[in-house]
C-alpha positions, -999 to 999 in steps of 0.1 A, spaced: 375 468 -530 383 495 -510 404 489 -477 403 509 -444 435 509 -425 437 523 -389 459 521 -362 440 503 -331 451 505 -293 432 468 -290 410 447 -306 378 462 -289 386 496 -308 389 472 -342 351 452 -329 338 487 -326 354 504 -360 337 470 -381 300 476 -364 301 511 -374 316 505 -408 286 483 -410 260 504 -404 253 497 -368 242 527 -350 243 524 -312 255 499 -286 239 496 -256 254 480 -229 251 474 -191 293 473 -186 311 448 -162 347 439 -150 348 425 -189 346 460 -204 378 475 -202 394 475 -239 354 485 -253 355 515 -227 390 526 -235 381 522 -272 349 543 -266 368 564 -249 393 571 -275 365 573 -301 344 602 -278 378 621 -287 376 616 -320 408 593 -322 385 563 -332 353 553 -350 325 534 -334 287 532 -329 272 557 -305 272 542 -267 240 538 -245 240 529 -212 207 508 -202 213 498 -164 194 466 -170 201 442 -194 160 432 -208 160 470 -210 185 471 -231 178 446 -257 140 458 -259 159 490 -269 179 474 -296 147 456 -308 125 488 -309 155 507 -326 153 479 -351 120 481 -361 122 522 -365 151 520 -383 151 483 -401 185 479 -396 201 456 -367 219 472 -332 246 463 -311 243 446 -277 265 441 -254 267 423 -214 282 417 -188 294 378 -189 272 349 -177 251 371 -151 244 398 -178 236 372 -207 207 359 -184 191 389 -172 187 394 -210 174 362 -221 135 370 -216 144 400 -244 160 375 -264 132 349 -263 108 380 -279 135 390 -306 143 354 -320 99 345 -323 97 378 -335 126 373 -362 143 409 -347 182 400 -356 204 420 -332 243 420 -323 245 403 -290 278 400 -272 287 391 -243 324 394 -223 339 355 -207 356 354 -181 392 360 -185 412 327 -196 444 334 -175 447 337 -142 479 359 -144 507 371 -167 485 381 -197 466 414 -202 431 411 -193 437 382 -171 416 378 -135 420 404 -114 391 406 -90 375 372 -73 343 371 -95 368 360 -123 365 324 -106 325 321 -104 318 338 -131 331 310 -156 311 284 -170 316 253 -192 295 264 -217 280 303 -216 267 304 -248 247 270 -237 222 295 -216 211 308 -250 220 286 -278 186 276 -286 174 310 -299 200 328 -316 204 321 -351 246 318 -343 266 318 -316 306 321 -316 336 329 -293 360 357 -305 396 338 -302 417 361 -321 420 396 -332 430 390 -366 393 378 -369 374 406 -358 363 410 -393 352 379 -403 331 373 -369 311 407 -374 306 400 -406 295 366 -402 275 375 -372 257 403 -394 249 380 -422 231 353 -409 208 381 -383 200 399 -416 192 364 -435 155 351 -439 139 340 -413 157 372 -394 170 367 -354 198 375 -329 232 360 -327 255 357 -301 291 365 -299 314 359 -269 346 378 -262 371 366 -234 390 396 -222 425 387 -226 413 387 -264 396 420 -268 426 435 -250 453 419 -275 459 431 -312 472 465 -311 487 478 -337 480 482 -378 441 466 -388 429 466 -421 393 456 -431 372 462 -459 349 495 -463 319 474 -470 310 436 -465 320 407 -489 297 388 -465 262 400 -473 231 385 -464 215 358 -481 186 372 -503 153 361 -494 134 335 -505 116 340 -535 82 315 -544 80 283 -558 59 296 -593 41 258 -590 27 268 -555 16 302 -559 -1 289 -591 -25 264 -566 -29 288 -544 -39 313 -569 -64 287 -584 -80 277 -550 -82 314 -542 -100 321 -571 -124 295 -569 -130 303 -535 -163 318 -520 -154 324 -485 -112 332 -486 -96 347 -460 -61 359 -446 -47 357 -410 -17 376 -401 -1 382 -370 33 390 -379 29 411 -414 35 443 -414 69 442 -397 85 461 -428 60 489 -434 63 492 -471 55 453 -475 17 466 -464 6 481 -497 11 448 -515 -15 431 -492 -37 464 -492 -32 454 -531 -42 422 -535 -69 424 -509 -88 450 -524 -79 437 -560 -95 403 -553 -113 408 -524 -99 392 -500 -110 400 -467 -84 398 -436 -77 393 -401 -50 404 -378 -51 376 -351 -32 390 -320 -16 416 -347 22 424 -337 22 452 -365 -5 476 -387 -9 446 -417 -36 471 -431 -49 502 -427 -80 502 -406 -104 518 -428 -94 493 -455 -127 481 -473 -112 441 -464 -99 447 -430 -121 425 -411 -106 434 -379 -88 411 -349 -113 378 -344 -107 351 -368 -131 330 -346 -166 340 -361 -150 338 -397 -136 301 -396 -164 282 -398 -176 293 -432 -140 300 -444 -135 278 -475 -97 288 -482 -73 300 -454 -47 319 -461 -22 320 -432 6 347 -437 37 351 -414 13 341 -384 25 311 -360 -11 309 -345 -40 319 -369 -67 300 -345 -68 285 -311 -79 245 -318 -94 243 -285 -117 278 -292 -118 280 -322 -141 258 -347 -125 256 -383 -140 244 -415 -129 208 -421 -130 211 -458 -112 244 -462 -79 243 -480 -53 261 -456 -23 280 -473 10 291 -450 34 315 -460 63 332 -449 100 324 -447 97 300 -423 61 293 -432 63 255 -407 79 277 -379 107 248 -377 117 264 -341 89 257 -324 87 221 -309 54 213 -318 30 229 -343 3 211 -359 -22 237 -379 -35 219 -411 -14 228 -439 -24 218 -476 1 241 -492 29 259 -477 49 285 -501 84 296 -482 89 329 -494 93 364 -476 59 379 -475 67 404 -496 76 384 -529 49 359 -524 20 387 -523 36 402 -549 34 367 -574 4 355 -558 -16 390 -572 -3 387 -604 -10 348 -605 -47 357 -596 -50 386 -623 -50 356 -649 -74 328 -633 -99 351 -612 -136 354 -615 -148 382 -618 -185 370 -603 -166 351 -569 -147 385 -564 -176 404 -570 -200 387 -546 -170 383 -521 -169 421 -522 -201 427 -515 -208 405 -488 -174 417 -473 -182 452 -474 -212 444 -460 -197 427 -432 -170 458 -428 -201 485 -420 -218 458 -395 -186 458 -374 -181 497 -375 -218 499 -366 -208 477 -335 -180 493 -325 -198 529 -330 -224 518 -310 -197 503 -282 -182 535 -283 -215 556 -275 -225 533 -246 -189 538 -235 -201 578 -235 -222 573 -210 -211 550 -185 -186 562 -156 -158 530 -164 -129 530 -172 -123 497 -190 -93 492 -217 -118 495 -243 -123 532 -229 -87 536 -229 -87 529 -265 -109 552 -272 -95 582 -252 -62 573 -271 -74 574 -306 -89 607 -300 -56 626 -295 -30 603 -310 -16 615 -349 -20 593 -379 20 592 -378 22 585 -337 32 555 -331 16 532 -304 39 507 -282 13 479 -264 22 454 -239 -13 449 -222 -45 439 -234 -54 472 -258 -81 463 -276 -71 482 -309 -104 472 -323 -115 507 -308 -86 523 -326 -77 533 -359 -44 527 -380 -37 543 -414 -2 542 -419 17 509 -417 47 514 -387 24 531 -364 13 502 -341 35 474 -323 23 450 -302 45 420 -287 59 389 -294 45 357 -294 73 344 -269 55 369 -239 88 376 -220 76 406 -203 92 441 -198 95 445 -234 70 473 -242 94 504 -220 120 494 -241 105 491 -272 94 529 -271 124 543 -259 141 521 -290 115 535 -314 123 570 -303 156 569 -305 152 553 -346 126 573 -352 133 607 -329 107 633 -348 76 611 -340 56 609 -309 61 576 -289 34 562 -263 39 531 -248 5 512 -237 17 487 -204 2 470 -181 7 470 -141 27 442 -140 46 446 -174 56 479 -163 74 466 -133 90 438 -154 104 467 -177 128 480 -149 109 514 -147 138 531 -128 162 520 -156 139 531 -183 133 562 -168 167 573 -162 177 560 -200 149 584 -209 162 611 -192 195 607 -201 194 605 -236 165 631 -242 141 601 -256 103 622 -243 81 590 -241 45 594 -232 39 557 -206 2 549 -198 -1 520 -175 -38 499 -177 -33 496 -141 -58 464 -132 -42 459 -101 -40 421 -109 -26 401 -135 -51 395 -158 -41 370 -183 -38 347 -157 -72 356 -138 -88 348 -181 -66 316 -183 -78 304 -146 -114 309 -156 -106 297 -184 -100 264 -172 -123 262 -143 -152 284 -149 -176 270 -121 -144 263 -98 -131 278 -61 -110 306 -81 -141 319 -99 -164 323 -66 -133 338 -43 -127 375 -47 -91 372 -45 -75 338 -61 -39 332 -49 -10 349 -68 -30 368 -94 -36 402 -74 -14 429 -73 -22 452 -43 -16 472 -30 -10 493 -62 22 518 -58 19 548 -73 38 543 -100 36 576 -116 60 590 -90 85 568 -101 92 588 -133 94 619 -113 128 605 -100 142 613 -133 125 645 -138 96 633 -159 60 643 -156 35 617 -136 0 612 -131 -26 595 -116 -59 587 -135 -89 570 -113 -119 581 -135 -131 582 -170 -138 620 -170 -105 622 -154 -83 605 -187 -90 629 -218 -77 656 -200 -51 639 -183 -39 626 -218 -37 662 -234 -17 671 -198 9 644 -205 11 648 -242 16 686 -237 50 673 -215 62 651 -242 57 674 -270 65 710 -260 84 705 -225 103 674 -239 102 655 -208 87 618 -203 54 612 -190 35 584 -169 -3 582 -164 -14 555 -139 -46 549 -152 -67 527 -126 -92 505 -153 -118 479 -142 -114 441 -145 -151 420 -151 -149 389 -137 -184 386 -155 -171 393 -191 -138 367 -186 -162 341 -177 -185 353 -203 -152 351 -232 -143 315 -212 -179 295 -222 -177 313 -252 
């Protein structure tokens, strides 16, 4: 095994050296009192005297780790994170919640409070040493990494990166934590020697029980009214043509409930678009694949008698507290292995009449749905609003097949179409908001040659530190195209109110108490601040243009671009979806 020796001023310099070694690419960090030894050893390495990951500095920590998150899923492999102490670990917690549901791993660290309070290097020297210190930092977050440690030696830096790297990269994927005291990262100078390449690689993933896929094979094949829900597939792009595969092969129709990634192309023959709801009834076999909610019990009216199948690599979701979905059969296995066995289980029991008639009704379902939706989309041609739905639209008429499409709002990409897997990411189940700025300007930086926009709405743009994201765009040359579905309320929580109480106070009052957001700013001067390009949209004839304008920016002037694009909220339709 080949051996790297170098000559390290501390052991930050050695941290660094290992992340690079091991494929890591950036670090982004938001730096603190803690951050001496990594900015000298960043420093050195800028002068060519060292080797470490490339530096970004994200001015707010949930910024920064929807970076690392969106840099992930452009690149597939995980980024380095570090913050400032306890204060800098919890402004990034909300990121963190949306990495470890969605199975992101990323390097976290964090610095500790220095130990000493003199006579070492690195011990306090200013008075936020003393308040800064908790009994138990890593006690804030323990809950959703996948590992937590404290770096208490130099000699170790190895083994703790190495470690940390494993188990993020292991099946089911997530963050882990690493703390590093000061005193620590500033000790260790001298000779360090580490390996060129990990002894400590990943677990490989889960493969599927042959007994299970076999049952699920046989009720699949038996089955008159299968179907798939997916939430989370899709996460690895080239996974998609093994579902496109077996779908078509056996005709299988599926859904993409509250769909994170493209799990299909949408002009597959069994994409049966984003509702489950009208489908469950009838459905006879359920296959639920890397999806923590395929249904809502409470909405959603599900065949007693159907046989329900769960896969994935944590196909119980054994983090979350409570989770009772009926489950006759549940196959751990990463996606991609269990689609692969599951179609060739079915090439030996299926028949041939149940996949025929499936396809036929199935197909005939298909061109019912794009009738709708063509006939939405001409009614949309004619009427002056400027709804999301219309915003859809608009979108899909200029975006690329290869652009891809950041949403944190209420898109409906039923009015959009995805061919290639990678092109569309929506968020995480966890909802910590602010996620969706980042997420681009991660994308973009992983993936530098494609065209980035990032769908938000009013409120999640203010969540994802606009001024900070900006500047980072700026900064680092990373053109992202922002359009905020600017409702001037926050919506989810006007739906879940009428939800609730459909006849109540909050359904006859114009303005119910902490859901409106007025007055509006105009928040497409805040990217102007940074030299970017902003714009506000208040009319449906307005927004094709408007789109071209801003795409023109990112594409040929490389600069960022905002559209404020003012759309309509119906109190009539959420009361209309709440008796539903």
């Amino acid at each position: 095994m080949t051996t790297t020796d170098i000559d390290v001023s501390n052991a930050a310099e050695a941290l660094l050296a290992v992340l690079a070694a091991r494929g890591v690419d950036y670090i982004f960090g938001n730096a603190g009192t803690d951050f001496p030894p990594l900015i000298e050893a960043l420093a050195k390495a800028s002068l060519g005297g060292a080797r470490a990951p490339k530096p970004v500095t994200v001015p707010h920590e949930n910024l920064g780790i929807a970076m690392a998150h969106g840099c992930y899923l452009a690149t597939g492999r995980p980024q380095a994170l570090m913050l400032h102490v306890n204060v800098g670990t919890a402004n990034a917690i909300c990121g963190l919640f949306n990495a470890a549901r969605e199975n992101i791993p990323i390097f976290l660290a964090a610095g500790r409070t220095p130990i000493n309070e003199d006579d070492a290097l690195g011990a306090r020297s200013v008075f936020i040493h003393w308040g800064q210190e908790m009994f138990d930092q890593a006690g804030m977050l323990r809950e959703v990494v996948k590992w937590e440690y404290e770096l208490r030696d130099p000699r170790q830096v190895e083994a703790v990166v190495d470690r940390g790297l494993s188990l993020a990269m292991s099946e089911p994927r997530g963050p882990v934590y690493l703390t590093l005291p000061r005193e620590v990262l500033a000790g260790g100078a001298g000779r360090f020697s580490f390996r060129a390449s990990s002894r400590r690689q990943p677990a490989a993933a889960p493969a599927p029980d042959a007994a299970a896929v076999a049952q699920a094979a046989r009720w699949l094949a038996e089955a008159e009214r299968p179907l798939i829900v997916t939430a989370s597939f899709g996460r690895e792009a080239d996974a998609v043509p093994l579902l496109s595969r077996l779908a078509e092969r056996h005709a299988l129709p599926v859904v993409g409930y509250r769909p994170r990634y493209v799990f299909l192309p949408s002009d597959h023959s069994m994409h049966l678009g984003y509702e489950p709801g009208p489908l469950l009834p009838d459905a006879d076999v359920i296959l639920v694949l890397d999806c923590d909610v395929p249904w809502i019990p409470k909405l959603h009216k599900v065949n007693p008698a159907a046989k329900v199948i769960h896969v994935g690599a944590d196909p119980l979701f054994s983090r979350y507290p409570m989770r009772t979905f009926p489950c006759d059969l549940a196959i751990t296995a990463a996606s991609r292995l269990a689609l692969a066995a599951l179609d060739d289980a079915l090439a030996t029991v299926a028949r041939p009449d149940r996949v025929a008639a499936r396809r036929e009704r199935i197909m005939a379902q298909c061109a019912k749905q794009q009738e709708a939706r063509a006939a939405a989309v001409a009614r949309m041609a004619g009427s002056p609003r400027l709804n999301p739905a219309r915003l859809a639209d608009a979108l899909n008429r200029v975006k690329r097949p290869d652009d891809i499409i950041v949403s944190e709002s209420s898109l409906p990409v039923g009015f959009m179409g995805f061919t290639q897997p990678g092109t569309y990411f929506g968020t995480s189940p966890a909802g910590g908001l602010g996620w969706g700025l980042g997420a681009a300007l991660g994308l973009k930086l992983g993936a530098p040659a494609r065209r980035v926009i990032a769908v938000v709405g009013d409120g999640s743009y203010m969540f994802g530190n606009p001024t900070p994201a900006h500047y980072v765009a700026a900064a680092y040359d990373l053109p992202v195209l922002t359009v905020i579905m600017n409702n001037r309320m926050w919506g989810a929580v006007r739906r879940a109110t009428l939800a609730m109480y459909p006849d109540g106070a909050a359904a006859k009052v114009n303005r119910a108490p902490l859901t409106y957001l007025e007055p509006t700013p105009d928040y497409e001067r805040i990217v102007e601040a940074s030299g970017g390009y902003g714009e506000k949209v208040a009319s449906a004839d307005e927004l094709p243009a408007a789109l071209e304008r801003a795409l023109h920016v990112v594409e040929h002037e490389g600069r960022q671009a905002v559209l404020n694009v003012l759309t309509e909220y119906s109190d009539s339709e959420a009361l209309s979806d709440a008796r539903r």
